[in-house]
PATIDO-94472 format. One line per field, with one value per residue (C-alpha): residue number from 1; x, y, z. Coordinates in steps of 0.5 Angstrom, whole numbers, padded with zeros to 4 digits, m for minus. Layout:
REM PATIDO-94472
votor <- (NUM,...)
x <- (X,...)
y <- (Y,...)
z <- (Z,...)
END
This chain:
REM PATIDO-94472
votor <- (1,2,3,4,5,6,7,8,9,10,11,12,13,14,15,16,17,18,19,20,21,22,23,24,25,26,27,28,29,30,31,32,33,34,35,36,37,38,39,40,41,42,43,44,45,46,47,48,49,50,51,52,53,54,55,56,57,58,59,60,61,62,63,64,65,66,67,68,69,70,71,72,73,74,75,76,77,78,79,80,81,82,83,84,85,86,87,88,89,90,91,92,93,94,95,96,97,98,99,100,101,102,103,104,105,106,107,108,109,110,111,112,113,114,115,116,117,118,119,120,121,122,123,124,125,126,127,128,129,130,131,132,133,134,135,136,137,138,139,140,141,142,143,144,145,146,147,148,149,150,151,152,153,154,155,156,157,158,159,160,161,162,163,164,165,166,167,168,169,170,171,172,173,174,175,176,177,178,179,180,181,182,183,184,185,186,187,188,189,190,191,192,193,194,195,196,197,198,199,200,201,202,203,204,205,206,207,208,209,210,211,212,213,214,215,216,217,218,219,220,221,222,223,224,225,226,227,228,229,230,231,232,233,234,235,236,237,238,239,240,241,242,243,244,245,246,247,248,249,250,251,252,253,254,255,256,257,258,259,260,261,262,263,264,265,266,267,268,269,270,271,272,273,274,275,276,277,278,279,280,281,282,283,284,285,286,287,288,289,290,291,292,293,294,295,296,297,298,299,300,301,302,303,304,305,306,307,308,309,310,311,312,313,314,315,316,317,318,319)
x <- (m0015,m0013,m0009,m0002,0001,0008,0012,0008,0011,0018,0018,0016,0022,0027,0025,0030,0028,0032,0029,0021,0022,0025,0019,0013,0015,0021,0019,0021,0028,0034,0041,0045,0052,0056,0050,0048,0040,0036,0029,0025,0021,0026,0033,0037,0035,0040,0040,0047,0049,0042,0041,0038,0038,0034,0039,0036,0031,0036,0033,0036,0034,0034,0028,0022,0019,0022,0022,0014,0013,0018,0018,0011,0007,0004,0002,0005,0000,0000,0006,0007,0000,0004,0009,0006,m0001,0004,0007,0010,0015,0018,0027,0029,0035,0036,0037,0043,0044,0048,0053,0051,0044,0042,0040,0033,0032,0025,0024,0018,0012,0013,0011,0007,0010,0017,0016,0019,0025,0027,0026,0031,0036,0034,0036,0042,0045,0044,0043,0035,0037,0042,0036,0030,0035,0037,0028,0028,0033,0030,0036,0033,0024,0020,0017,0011,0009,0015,0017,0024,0028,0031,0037,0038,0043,0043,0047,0049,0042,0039,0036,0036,0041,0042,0037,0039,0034,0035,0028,0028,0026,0031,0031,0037,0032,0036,0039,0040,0034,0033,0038,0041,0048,0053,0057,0052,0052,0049,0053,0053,0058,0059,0063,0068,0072,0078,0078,0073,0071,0070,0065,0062,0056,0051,0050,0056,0056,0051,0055,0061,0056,0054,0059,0063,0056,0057,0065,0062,0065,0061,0059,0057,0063,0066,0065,0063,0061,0058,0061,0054,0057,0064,0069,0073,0078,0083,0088,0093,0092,0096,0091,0085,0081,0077,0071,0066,0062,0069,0072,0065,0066,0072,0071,0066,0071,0077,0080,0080,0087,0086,0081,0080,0078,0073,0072,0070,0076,0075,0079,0074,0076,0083,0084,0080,0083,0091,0088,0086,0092,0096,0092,0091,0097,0101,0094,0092,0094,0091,0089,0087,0082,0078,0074,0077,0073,0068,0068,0065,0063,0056,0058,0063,0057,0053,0060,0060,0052,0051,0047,0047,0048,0046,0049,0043,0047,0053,0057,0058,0052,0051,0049)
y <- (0004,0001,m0005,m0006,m0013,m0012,m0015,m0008,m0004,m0007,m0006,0001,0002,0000,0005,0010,0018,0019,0012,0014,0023,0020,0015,0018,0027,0027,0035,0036,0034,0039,0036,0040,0037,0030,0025,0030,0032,0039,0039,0044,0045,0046,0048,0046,0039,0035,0028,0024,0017,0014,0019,0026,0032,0039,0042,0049,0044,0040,0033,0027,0020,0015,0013,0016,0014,0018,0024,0023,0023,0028,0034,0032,0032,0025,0020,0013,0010,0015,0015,0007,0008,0014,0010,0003,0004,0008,0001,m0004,m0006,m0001,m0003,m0001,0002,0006,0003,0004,0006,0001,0004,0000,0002,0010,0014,0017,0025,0026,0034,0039,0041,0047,0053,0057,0063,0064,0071,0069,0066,0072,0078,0073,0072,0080,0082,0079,0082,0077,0079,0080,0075,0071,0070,0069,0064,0060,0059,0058,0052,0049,0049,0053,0054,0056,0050,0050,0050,0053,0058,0055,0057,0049,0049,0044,0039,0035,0030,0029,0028,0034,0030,0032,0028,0034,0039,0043,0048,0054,0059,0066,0069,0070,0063,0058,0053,0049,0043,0038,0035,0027,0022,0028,0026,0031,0028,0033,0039,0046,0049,0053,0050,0051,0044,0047,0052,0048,0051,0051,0055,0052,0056,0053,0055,0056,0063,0064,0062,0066,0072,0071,0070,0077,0081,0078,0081,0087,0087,0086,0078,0072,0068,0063,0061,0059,0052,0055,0049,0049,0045,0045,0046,0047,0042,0039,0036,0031,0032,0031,0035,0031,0024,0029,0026,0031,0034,0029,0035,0037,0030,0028,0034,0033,0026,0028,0033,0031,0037,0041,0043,0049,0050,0057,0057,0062,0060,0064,0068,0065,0059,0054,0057,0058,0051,0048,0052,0050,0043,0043,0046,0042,0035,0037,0041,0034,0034,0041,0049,0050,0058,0061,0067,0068,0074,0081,0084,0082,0074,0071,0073,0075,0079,0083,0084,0087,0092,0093,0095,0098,0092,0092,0085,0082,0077,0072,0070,0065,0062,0056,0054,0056,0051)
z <- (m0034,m0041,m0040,m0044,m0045,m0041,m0048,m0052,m0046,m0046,m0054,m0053,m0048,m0054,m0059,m0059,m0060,m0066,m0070,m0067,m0070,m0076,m0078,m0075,m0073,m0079,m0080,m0072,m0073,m0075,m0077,m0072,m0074,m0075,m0071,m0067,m0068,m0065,m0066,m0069,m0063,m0057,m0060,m0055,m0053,m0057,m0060,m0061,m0059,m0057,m0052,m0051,m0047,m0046,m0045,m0042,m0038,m0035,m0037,m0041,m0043,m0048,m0052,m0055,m0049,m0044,m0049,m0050,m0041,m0040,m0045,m0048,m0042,m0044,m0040,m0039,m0042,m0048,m0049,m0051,m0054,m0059,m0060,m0062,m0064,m0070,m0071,m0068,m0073,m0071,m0071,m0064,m0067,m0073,m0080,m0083,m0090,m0094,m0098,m0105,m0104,m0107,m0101,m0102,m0102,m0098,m0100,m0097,m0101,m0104,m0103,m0109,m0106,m0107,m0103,m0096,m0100,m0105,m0098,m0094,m0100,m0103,m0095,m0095,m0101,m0107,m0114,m0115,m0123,m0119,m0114,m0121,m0124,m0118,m0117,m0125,m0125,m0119,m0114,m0109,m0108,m0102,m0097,m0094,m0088,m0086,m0092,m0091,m0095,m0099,m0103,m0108,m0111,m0117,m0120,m0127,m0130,m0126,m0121,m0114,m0109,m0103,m0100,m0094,m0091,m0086,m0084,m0087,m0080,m0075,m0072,m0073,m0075,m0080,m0083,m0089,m0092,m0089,m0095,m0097,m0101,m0100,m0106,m0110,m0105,m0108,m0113,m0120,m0124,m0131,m0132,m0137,m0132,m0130,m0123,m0117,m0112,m0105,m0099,m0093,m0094,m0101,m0098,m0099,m0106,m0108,m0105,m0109,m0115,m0112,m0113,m0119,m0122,m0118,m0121,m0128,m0129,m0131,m0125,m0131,m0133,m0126,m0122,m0114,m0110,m0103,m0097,m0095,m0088,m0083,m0087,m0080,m0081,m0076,m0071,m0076,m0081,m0086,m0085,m0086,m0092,m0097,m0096,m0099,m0103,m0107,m0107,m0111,m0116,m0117,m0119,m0124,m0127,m0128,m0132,m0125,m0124,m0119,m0113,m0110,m0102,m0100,m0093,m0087,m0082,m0077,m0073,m0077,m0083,m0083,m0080,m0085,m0091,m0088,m0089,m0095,m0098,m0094,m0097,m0103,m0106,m0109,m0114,m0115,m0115,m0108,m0107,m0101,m0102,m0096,m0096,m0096,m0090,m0085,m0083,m0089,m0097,m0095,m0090,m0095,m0100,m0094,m0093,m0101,m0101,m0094,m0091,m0084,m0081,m0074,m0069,m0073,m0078,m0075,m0081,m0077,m0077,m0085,m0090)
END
């Protein structure tokens, strides 16, 4: 039996799970919500606060070696081998991002297939040209070697600084792309409107881009912007801050005077949209327009066009 020096092992105990997928398996990890991890191969094994528990398994524990031994089936001497033989510089706990320096977007390869994308988007309702210019202007393309579909956002100098990606099968396999900035979260944004609409998710946004075609209005000359997710805001409503996806456009443009809310029917929702209102009255004109029928704007654009949605499009877990 191979022998590992006691200092190396007491080393590999201290890595954490979350810092060892995130250095060497960061294609296994799912953005769930707030710090809270899944991973791509077992959705209900979850990562938060330096533990992780497979839920479904009953198992738990707190480093990479845990999780290496009892969900991975490795070996002890395996499993430190994995985890040091990688590197031993690992840091034992996950490096924080200093808030001066800029966040790195790390994007998947692309596809040069656009097809899984354009069925999924096609199938749920999206306009064909939204669809063409979306992948034109490089704010949406396939990945490999998922053929996810990943949503982009830019800055001002059309650089990307957010991405989000859920698959295009019937699995809720989704996230944000590691060093994504929210600040910059997916939107079709004219710059000039002096109103903006809010949806939680970009599929949401492009069901309103939809349907404003299907109503012959030009989507073009409006600003819509996604949350990029549930906006949560505090117990207190009124000590609620701004979502950073809207606070940043806001900031960039400082001739908004109104904002349209387009989020879902639900109690998520409509907490969410009471917040707002709330928060941002003294400042804006705060409109409160949730979709008309159905939980959400793409399942209105659905009922418009005689699609029929399934249980596997859950709004809360939208990007």
């Amino acid at each position: 039996m191979p022998y590992i020096e006691p200092e190396v092992i007491e080393q590999a105990k201290q890595i954490d799970l979350l810092t060892y997928l995130q250095s060497f398996e960061p294609q296994e990890l799912v953005h769930f919500s707030g710090s809270t991890y899944t991973t791509r191969t077992h959705d209900s094994l979850k990562i938060s606060n330096g533990k992780w528990m497979w839920w479904s398994r009953g198992i738990g524990g707190k480093s990479a070696l845990d999780y290496l031994i009892r969900v991975k089936d490795y070996s002890f001497i395996d499993a430190v081998e994995a985890i040091m033989g990688k590197g031993a510089v690992l840091p034992t706990t996950v490096v924080q991002t200093k808030k001066d320096e800029p966040k790195k977007l790390l994007l998947p390869d692309k596809s040069a297939s656009t097809d899984k994308i354009f069925e999924y988007l096609y199938g749920r309702g999206i306009d064909y040209a939204i669809i063409e210019q979306c992948v034109r202007d490089g704010i949406i393309f396939e990945s490999l070697p998922y053929h996810n579909l990943v949503f982009i956002g830019k800055d001002g100098a059309g650089e990307p600084k957010y991405a989000a990606y859920r698959a295009t099968n019937k699995s809720r396999v989704m996230g944000d792309c590691t060093g994504s900035d929210k600040h910059f979260s997916f939107r079709l944004a004219d710059g000039k409107a002096d109103s903006v609409h809010l949806f939680e998710s970009a599929i949401d946004l492009l069901s309103y881009a939809s349907l404003m075609k299907l109503d012959c209005e030009e989507y073009r000359s409006e600003n819509l912007v996604s949350l990029a997710g549930v906006y949560s805001p505090r117990e207190k409503i009124e000590e609620s801050k701004v979502p950073i996806a809207l606070d940043g456009f806001l900031k960039d443009n400082p001739q908004i005077t109104k904002i349209i809310l387009h989020l879902d029917n639900d109690k998520a929702g409509r907490l969410a949209a009471k917040a707002l209102q709330i928060i941002l009255h003294n400042a804006y004109e705060v409109i409160d327009e949730p979709a008309p029928q159905g939980k959400d704007f793409n399942d209105f654009l659905c009922f418009r066009l005689g699609i029929e949605r399934t249980k596997t499009h859950e709004r809360s877990y939208e990007r």
